[in-house]
C-alpha positions in Angstrom: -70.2 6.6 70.9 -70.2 7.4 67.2 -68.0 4.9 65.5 -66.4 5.0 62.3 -65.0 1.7 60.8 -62.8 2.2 57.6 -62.6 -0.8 55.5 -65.6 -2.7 57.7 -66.8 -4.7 54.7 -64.3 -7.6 55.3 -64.1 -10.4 57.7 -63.0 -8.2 60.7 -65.2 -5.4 60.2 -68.1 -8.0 60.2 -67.1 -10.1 63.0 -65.9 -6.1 64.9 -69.8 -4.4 63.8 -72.3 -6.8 65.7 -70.1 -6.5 69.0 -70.1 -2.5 68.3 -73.3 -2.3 67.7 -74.3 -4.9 70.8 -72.2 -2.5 72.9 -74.8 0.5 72.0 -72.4 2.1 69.8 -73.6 3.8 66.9 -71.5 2.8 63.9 -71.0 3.7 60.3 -68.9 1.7 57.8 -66.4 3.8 55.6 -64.7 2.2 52.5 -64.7 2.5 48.1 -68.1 0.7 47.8 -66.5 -2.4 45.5 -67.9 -4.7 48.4 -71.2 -4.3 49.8 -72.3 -7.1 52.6 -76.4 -8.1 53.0 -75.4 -7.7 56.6 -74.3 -4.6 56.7 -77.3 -3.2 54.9 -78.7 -0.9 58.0 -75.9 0.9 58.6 -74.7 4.2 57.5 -71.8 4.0 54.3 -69.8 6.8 53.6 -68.1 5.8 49.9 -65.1 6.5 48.3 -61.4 6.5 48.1 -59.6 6.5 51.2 -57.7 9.4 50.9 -61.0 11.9 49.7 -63.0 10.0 52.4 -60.2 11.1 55.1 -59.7 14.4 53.7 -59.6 18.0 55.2 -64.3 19.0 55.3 -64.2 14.6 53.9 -66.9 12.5 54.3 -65.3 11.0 57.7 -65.0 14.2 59.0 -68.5 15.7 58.3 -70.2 12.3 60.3 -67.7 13.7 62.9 -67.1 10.0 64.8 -66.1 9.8 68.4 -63.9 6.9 67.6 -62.2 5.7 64.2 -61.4 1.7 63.7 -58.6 1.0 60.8 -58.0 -2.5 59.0 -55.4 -0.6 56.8 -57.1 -2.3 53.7 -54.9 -2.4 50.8 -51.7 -2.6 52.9 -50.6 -0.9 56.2 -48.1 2.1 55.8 -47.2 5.0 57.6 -48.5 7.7 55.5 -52.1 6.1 56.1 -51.6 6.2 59.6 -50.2 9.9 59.6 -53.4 10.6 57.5 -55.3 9.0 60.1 -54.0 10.7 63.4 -54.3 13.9 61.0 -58.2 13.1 61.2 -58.3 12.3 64.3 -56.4 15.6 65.5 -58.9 17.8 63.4 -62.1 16.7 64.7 -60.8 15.4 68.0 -61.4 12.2 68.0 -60.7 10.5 71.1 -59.8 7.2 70.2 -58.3 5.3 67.3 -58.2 1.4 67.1 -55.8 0.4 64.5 -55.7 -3.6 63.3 -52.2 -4.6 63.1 -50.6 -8.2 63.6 -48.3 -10.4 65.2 -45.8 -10.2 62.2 -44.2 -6.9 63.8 -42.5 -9.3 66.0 -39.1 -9.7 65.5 -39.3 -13.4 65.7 -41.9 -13.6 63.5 -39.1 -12.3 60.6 -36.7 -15.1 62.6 -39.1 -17.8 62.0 -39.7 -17.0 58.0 -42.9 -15.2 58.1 -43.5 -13.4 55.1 -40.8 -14.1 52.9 -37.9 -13.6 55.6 -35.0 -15.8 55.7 -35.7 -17.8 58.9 -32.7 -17.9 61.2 -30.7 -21.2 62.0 -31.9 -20.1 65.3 -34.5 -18.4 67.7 -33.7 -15.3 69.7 -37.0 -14.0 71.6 -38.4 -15.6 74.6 -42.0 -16.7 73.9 -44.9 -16.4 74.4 -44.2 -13.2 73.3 -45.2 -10.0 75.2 -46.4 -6.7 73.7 -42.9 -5.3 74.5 -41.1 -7.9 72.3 -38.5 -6.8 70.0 -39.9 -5.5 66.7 -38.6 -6.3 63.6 -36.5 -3.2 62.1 -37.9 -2.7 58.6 -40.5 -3.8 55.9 -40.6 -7.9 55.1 -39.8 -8.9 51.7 -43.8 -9.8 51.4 -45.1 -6.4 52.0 -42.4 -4.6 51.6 -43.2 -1.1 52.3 -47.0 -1.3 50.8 -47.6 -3.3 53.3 -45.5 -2.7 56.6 -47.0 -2.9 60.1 -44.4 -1.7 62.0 -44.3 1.7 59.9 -47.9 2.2 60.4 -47.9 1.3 64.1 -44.7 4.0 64.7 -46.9 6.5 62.7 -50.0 6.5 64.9 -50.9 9.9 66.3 -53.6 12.6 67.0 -56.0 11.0 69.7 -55.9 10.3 73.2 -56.2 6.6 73.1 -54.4 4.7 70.8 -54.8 1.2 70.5 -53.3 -1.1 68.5 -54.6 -4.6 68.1 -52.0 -7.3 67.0 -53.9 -10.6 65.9 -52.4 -13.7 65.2 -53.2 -16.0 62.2 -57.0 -15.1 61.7 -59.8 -18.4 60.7 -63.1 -17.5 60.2 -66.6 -18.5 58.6 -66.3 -15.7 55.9 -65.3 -16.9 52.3 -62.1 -14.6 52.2 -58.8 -16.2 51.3 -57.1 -14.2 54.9 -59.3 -16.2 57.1 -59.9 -19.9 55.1 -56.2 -21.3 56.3 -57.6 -24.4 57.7 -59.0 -25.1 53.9 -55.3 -26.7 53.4 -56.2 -29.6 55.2 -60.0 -29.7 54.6 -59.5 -29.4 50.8 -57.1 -32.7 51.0 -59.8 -34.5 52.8 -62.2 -32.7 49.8 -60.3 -34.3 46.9 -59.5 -37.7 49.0 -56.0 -37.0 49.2 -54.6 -39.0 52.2 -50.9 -38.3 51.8 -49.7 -35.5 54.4 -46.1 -34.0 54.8 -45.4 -33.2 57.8 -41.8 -31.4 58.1 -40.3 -31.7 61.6 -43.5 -33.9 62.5 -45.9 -31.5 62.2 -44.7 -29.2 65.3 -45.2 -26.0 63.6 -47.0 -23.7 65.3 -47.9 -20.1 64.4 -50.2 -18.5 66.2 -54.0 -18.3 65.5 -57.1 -16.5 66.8 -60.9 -17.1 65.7 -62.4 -14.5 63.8 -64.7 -13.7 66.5 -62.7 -13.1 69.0 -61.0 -10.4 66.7 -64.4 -8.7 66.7 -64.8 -9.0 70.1 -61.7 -7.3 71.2 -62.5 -4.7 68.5 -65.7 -3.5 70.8 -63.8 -4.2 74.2 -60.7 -1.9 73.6 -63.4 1.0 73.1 -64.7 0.2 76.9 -61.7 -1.0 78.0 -58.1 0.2 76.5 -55.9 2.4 78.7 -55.2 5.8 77.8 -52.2 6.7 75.3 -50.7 4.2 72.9 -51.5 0.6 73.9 -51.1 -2.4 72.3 -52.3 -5.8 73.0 -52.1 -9.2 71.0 -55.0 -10.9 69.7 -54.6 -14.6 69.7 -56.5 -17.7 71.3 -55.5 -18.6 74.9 -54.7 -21.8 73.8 -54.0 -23.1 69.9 -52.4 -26.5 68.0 -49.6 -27.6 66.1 -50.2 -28.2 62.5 -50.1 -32.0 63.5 -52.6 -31.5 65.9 -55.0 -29.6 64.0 -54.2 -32.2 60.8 -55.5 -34.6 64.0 -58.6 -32.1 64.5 -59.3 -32.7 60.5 -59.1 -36.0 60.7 -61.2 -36.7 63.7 -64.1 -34.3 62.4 -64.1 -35.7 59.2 -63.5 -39.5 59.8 -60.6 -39.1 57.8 -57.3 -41.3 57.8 -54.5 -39.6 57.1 -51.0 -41.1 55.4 -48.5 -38.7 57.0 -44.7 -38.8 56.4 -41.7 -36.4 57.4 -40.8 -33.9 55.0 -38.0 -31.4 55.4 -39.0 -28.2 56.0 -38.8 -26.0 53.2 -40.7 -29.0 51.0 -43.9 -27.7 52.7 -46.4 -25.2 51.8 -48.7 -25.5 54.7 -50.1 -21.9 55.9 -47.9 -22.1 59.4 -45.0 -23.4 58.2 -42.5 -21.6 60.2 -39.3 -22.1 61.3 -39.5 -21.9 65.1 -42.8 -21.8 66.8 -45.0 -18.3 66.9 -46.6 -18.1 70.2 -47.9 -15.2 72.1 -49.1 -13.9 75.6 -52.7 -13.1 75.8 -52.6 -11.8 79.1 -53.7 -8.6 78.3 -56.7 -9.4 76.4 -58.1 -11.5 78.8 -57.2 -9.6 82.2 -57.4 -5.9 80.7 -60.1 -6.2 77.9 -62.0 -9.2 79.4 -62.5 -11.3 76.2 -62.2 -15.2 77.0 -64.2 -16.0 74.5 -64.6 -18.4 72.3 -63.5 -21.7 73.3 -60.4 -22.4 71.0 -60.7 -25.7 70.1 -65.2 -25.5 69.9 -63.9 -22.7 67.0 -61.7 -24.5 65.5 -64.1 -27.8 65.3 -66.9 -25.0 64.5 -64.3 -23.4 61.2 -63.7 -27.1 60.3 -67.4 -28.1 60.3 -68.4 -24.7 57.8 -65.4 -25.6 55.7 -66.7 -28.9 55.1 -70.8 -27.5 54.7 -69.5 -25.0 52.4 -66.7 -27.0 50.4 -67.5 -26.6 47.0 -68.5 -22.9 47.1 -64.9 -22.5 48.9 -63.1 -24.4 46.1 -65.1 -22.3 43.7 -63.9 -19.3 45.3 -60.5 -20.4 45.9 -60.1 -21.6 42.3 -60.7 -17.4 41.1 -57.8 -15.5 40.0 
């Protein structure tokens, strides 16, 4: 199948391409050229802006791709996804994989997930299945340059449509969407012992190795049921932020001087309200990725953090 990945040069493109291209899919990577990955090198790039590269007798259209694979780069909205069905209706394209996320859920706004007034309390029965109530408009973080829920609604023009929903992404790729876990690992960096944790570090927000991302990337072109489909995109099984503080710890032979702080005195990167959790039923039993072992990743994202610590805090330090 000829595969065209728009925005492939970040950490989901590169953990989605080897999978793809594993999979005997011939791909081609579609984005502005401002980035331009070593491992990406073979592949075919189609350069430009989005909207000339998705154009009427475009670039995208000319390589004419059996399948087209969105990260929304620069913000999710519905006009990009009406541009994208348009595409896909033109040169028939049979299938569109667009990468969404967990925060379409209604209690993901409950819990105070970007910028939403968390709610005294919880309305949605977790884990949360695919058919969960959706929030109703834009967050106050995106606002609507950056709304999922708009772009998911706006999906048209091929016969599959699948929509991936990934939880709280961690990765070995020195981008600031996948280095969460650098919260805790940059403490043990600096020798900073003290830890607040609010509520006693029960928060829980959902997260999913980088890899397994990629992985269901490739799988829902095999796999995904015709018409619009969505499935979340999560680890079977994840930790608290106390437990992963515990993880740190352990990995590093690091002590840690924790005391209860109230909630809204914490910054931590799943600091939410009422725990995010949701069913991966789908992912395993309909796209048939098990893989990897959550807490082996985790250990494995903790280990690179630590290899790679002062590049990171380099990096991190950068406007």
């Amino acid at each position: 199948m000829r595969v065209i990945f728009l925005g492939g040069t970040g950490p989901v493109g590169l953990a989605g391409i080897p999978h793809l291209l594993a999979g005997g899919h011939e791909v081609a990577v579609a984005h502005t050229g401002a980035h331009e990955p070593g491992t990406l090198g073979s592949l075919e790039h189609l350069h430009g802006q989005r909207d000339l590269l998705l154009a009427p007798d475009g670039a995208v259209e000319r390589w004419r791709p059996d399948a087209i694979i969105d990260t929304f780069a620069g913000g999710a909205t519905a006009e990009k996804a009406q541009e994208l069905g348009a595409l896909a209706e033109r040169i028939d394209a049979g299938h569109l994989v667009a990468v969404s996320s967990i925060d379409v859920y209604r209690h993901c706004a409950d819990a105070g997930v970007d910028g939403n007034e968390p709610t005294a309390l919880a309305r949605d029965l977790l884990p949360l299945h695919e058919d969960a109530p959706r929030r109703t408009g834009p967050s106050p973080g995106g606002g609507t340059a950056h709304d999922n829920v708009a772009m998911e609604d706006a999906l048209c023009g091929a016969k599959h449509i699948t929509i991936l929903r990934p939880g709280a992404i961690y990765g070995p790729q020195l981008h600031r969407a996948v280095l969460r876990e650098w919260y805790l690992v940059e403490r043990v960096a600096r020798g900073q012992r003290a830890l607040g944790l609010p509520a006693g570090g029960g928060q829980l927000f959902h997260r999913v190795a980088l890899d397994r991302v990629g992985r269901a990337i490739a799988a829902s072109l095999e796999y995904a049921p015709t018409g619009r489909w969505a499935v979340n995109v999560a680890d079977p099984q994840d930790l608290t932020f106390g437990a992963l503080a515990a993880l740190v710890a352990g990995r590093l032979s690091w002590d840690w001087e924790a005391e209860n702080v109230a909630w809204e005195d914490s910054d931590h990167p799943w600091n939410v309200r009422h725990p995010v959790l949701v069913d991966t039923s789908r992912l395993r039993d309909v796209l048939g990725v098990a893989t990897p072992e959550p807490r082996q990743a985790t250990e494995e994202q903790i280990d690179w953090l630590w290899q790679h610590r002062d590049d990171i805090a380099a990096f991190m330090s950068e406007d």
